[in-house]
C-alpha positions in Angstrom: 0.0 0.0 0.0 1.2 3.1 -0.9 0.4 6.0 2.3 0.6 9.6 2.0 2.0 10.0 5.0 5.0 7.4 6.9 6.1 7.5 10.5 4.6 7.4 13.5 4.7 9.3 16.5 8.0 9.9 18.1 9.3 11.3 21.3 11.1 14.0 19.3 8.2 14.9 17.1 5.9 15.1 20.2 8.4 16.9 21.9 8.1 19.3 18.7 4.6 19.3 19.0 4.5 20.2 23.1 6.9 23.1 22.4 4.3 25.0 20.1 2.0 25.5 22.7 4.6 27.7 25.1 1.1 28.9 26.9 -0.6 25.8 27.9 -1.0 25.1 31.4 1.7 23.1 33.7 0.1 19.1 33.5 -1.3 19.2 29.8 1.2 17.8 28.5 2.2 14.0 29.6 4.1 11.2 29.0 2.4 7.7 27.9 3.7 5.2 25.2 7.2 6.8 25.4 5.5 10.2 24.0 4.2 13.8 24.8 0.4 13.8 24.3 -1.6 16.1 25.6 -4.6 15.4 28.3 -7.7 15.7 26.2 -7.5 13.3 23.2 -9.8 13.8 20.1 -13.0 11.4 19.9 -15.1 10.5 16.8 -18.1 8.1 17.5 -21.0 9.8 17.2 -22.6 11.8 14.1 -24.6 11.2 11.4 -23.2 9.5 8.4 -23.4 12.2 5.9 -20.8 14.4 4.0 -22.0 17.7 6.4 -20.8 15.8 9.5 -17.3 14.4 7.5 -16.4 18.3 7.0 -17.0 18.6 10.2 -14.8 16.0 11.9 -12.3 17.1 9.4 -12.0 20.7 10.2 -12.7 19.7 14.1 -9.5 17.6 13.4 -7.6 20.8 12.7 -8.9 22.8 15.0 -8.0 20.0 17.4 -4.8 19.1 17.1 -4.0 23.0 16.2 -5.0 24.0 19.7 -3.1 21.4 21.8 -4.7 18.0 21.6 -2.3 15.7 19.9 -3.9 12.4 20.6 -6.5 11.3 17.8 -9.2 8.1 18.8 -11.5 6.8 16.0 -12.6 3.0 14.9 -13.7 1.3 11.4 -17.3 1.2 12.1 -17.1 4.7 13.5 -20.2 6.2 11.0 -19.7 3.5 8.8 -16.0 4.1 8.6 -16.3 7.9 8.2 -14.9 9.0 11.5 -11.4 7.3 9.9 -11.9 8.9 6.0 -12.4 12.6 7.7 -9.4 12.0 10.3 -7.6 11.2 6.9 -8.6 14.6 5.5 -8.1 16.0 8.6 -4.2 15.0 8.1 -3.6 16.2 4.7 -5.1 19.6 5.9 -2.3 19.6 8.9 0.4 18.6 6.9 -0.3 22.0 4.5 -0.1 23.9 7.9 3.6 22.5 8.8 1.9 19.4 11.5 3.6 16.4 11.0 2.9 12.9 11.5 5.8 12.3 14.1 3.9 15.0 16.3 0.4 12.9 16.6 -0.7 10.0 18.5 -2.7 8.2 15.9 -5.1 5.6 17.7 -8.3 2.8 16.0 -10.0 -0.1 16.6 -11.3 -3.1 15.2 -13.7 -5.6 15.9 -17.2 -4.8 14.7 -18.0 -5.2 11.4 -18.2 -1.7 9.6 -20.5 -0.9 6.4 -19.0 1.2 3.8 -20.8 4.9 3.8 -23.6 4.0 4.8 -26.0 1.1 6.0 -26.3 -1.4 2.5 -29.6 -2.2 0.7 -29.0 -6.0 1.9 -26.7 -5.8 4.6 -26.4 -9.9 4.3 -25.5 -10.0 1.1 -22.9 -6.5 1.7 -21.7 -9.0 4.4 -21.1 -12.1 1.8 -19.7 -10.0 -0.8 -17.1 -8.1 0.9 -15.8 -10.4 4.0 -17.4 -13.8 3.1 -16.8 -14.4 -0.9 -13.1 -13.2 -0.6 -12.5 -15.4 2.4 -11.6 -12.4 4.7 -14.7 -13.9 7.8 -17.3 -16.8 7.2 -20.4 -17.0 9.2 -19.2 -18.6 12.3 -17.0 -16.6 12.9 -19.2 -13.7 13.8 -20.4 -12.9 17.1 -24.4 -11.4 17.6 -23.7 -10.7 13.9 -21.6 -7.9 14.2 -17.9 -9.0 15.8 -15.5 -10.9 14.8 -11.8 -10.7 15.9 -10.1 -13.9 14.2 -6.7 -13.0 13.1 -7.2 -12.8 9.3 -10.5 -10.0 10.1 -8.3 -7.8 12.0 -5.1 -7.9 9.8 -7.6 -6.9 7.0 -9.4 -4.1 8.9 -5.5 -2.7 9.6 -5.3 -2.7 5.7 -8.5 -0.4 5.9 -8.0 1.4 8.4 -4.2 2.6 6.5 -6.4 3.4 3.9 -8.9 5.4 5.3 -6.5 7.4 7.9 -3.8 7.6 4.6 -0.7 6.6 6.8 1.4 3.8 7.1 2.0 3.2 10.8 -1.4 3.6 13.2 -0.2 3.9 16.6 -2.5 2.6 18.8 -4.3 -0.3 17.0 -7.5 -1.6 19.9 -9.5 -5.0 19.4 -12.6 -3.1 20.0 -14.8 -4.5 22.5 -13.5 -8.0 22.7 -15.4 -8.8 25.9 -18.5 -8.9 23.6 -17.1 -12.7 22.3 -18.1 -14.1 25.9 -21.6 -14.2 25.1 -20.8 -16.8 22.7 -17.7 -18.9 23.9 -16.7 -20.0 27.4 -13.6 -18.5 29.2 -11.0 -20.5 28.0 -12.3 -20.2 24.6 -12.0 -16.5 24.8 -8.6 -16.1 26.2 -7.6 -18.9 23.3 -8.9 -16.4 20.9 -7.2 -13.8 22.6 -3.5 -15.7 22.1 -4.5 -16.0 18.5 -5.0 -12.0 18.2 -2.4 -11.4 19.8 0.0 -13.4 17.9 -1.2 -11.5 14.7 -1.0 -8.2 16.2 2.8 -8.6 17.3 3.7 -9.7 13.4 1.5 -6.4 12.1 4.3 -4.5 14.7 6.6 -6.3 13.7 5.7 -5.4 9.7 5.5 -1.5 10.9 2.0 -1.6 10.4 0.7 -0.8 13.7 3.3 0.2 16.4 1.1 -0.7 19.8 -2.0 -2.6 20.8 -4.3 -3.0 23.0 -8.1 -3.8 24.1 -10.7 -0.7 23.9 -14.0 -2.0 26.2 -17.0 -1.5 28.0 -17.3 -3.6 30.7 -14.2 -5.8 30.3 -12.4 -4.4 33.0 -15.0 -3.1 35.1 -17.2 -5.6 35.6 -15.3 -7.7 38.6 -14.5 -11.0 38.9 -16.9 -13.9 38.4 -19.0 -11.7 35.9 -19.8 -13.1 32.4 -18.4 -10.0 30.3 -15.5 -9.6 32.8 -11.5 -9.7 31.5 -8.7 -10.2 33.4 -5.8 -7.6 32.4 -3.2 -9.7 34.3 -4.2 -12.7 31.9 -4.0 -10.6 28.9 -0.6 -9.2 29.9 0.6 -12.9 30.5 -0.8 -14.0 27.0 1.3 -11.4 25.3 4.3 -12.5 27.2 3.8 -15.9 25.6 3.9 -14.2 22.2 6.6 -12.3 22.3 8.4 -11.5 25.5 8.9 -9.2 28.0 9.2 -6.7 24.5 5.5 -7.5 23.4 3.6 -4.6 22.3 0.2 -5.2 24.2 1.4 -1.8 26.3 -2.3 0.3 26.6 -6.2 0.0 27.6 -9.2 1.9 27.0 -12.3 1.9 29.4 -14.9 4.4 30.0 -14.8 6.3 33.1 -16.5 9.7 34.7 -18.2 11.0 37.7 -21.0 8.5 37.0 -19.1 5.8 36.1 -16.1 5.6 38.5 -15.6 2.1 38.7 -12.1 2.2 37.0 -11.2 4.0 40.1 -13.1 2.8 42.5 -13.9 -0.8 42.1 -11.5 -3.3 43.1 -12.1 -5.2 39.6 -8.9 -6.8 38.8 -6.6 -9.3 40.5 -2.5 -8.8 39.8 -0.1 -11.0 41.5 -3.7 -12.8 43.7 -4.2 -9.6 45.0 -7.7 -7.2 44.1 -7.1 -3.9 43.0 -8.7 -1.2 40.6 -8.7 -1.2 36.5 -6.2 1.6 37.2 -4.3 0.4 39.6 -3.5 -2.9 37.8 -2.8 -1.1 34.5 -0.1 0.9 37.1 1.3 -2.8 38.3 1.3 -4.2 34.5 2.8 -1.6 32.7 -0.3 -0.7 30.5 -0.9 2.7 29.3 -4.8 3.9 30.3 -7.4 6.1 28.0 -10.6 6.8 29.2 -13.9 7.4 27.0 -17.4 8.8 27.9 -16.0 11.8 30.0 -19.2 13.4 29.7 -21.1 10.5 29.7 -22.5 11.6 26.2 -23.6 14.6 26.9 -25.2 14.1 30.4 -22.3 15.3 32.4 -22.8 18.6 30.5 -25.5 20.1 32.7 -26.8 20.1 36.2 -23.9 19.0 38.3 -24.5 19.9 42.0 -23.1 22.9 43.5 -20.7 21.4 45.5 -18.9 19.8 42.5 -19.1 22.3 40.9 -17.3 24.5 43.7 -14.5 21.8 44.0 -13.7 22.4 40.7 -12.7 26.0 39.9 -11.8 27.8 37.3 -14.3 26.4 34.7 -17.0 28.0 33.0 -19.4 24.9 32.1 -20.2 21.4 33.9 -18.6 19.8 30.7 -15.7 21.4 31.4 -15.7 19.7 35.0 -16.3 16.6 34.0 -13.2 16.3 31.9 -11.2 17.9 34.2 -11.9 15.0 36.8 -10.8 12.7 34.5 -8.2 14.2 33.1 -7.3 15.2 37.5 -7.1 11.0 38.0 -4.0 9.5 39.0 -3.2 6.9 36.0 -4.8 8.0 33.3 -3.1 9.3 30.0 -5.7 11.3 28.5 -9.5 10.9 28.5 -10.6 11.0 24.8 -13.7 13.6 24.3 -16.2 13.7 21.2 -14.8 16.6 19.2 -17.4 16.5 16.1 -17.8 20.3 15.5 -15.4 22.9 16.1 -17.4 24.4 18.6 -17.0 21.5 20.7 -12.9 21.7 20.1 -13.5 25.1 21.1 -15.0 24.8 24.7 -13.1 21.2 25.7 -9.8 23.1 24.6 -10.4 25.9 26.4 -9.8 23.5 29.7 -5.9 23.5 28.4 -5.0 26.9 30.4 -6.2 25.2 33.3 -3.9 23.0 35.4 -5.3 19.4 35.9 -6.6 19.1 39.7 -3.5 18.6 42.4 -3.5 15.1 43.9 -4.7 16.7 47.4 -7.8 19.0 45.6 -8.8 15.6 43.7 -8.1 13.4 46.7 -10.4 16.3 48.5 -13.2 15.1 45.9 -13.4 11.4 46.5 -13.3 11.8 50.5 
């Protein structure tokens, strides 16, 4: 495949990229995969699938990454593979304005199966004649009828998803929702499966087609122990050991977490070394890299927070501002990734970059 643009994100590129923005605020800018991102990362799920809301991701792109947020999240069946096509655009337009590839953290999932634009006529027979006829997934291999995650699916969604972003190294490559496989197989099924993934995924590193991996979920990791949709991190970490090492590149997580769904923080979910512990705490003891989705809880964190939370977080002018400061306050995560469709949204989340992130004692003060 022939990409407009090669590389990946660097620590000298993001280092670049930090030094740009001389006025934001002491905290924005982090370390997480080796790199400089900054604390608000660039979401792209929701929208209609229509050419109105692709100029909009596209220019929100810009404005995005031109105002401080270097860290871009998107997935294949993101409006029908959209969301990945107007990130692509997005790129070109940064390159013209002197942004390079080496300065962004590029990250996309796979797992569900995407249409192509829009939803097909038949979507059966749109399943047969682009997955099924070239031998890319057969019918069994589908979960509910919409995931799949055998090796040869996902090695062909990297190949689209290159396409559609128009680079040749994605930096953050997710199975995306994998937990959703246990309503179909038993444990040791799943965590077969899991081996199987990962063994692809290391050889598409190793190829310099994706550079990391990981798991983007749901309830994976915060549902606890003994629950039928919940993953043990540990046991994933131990899996990609298997496949390659202590220098596997299974190295970052994604879960959703905000004031109304704190479980990644306060829920001892996991179990590391037979001890319980939080999602976050884990990812802490396993060397795994944490995003965070939902910080606004799509859209209901925006309004009507009580008084008090909203006087223990200063400095903000709206309650969607709040909410993505707590997460982006929380010890252990990298960056929570926001829904930036518009650039008025870009606007008002971006805003929150002149502000500090919460100290440990004012966000401790929140919790108590």
């Amino acid at each position: 495949m022939t990409a407009r643009f090669s590389g990946k994100a660097t620590p000298e590129g993001t280092a670049r990229y930090a030094r740009r923005f001389s006025d934001a605020a002491p905290g924005h800018f982090r370390a997480a995969l080796g790199v400089t991102i900054g604390s608000v990362g660039m979401g792209t799920y929701l929208g209609p699938p229509d050419p109105a809301a692709d100029e909009s991701y596209a220019q929100a792109a810009v404005d995005a990454v031109s105002g401080g947020c270097n860290v871009i999240d998107t997935a294949s069946n993101y409006r029908f593979q959209r969301s990945e096509r107007s990130i692509g655009e997005g790129l070109r337009r940064l390159d013209a304005k002197g942004i390079r590839r080496d300065e962004l953290l590029l990250c996309t999932k796979g797992g569900f199966i995407p249409f192509d634009g829009d939803v097909p006529a038949h979507p059966p027979t749109y399943f047969t004649e682009t997955f099924i006829k070239p031998g890319i997934a057969g019918p069994r291999d589908l979960v509910g009828g919409m995931h799949c995650m055998t090796p040869k699916y996902l090695i062909h969604q990297i190949e689209c998803s290159r396409a559609n972003l128009g680079v040749e190294q994605i930096d953050v490559y997710y199975v995306h929702n994998p937990e959703t496989q246990l309503s179909a197989v038993e444990t040791e099924e799943f965590y077969g499966r899991m081996r199987e993934v990962f063994d692809a995924l290391e050889r598409a590193a190793s190829d310099g087609k994706i550079v990391w991996y990981g798991c983007a979920t749901w309830n994976a990791f915060r549902a606890p122990p003994g629950a039928p949709d919940h993953v043990s991190l540990e046991r994933l970490v131990r899996l990609a050991r298997d496949v390659a090492g202590e220098s596997h590149r299974f190295r970052v997580i994604q879960l959703p977490y905000n004031l109304m769904m704190p479980e990644a923080l306060s829920e001892p979910t996991q179990e590391v070394a037979g001890g319980r512990c939080t999602a976050l705490e884990a990812a802490k003891r396993l060397g795994v890299s944490v995003f965070t989705s939902v910080p606004i809880f799509q859209g209901r964190l925006a309004y009507g927070l009580p008084k008090e939370l909203k006087d223990s977080i200063p400095g903000l002018a709206t309650d969607a501002q709040r909410a993505i400061q707590f997460v982006r306050s929380t010890p252990g995560v990298s960056a929570p990734l926001v829904g930036m469709s518009s650039p008025e949204h870009v606007k008002e989340n971006l805003s929150l970059l002149k502000t500090p992130p919460l100290a440990p004692d004012r966000f401790a003060a929140l919790l108590a």
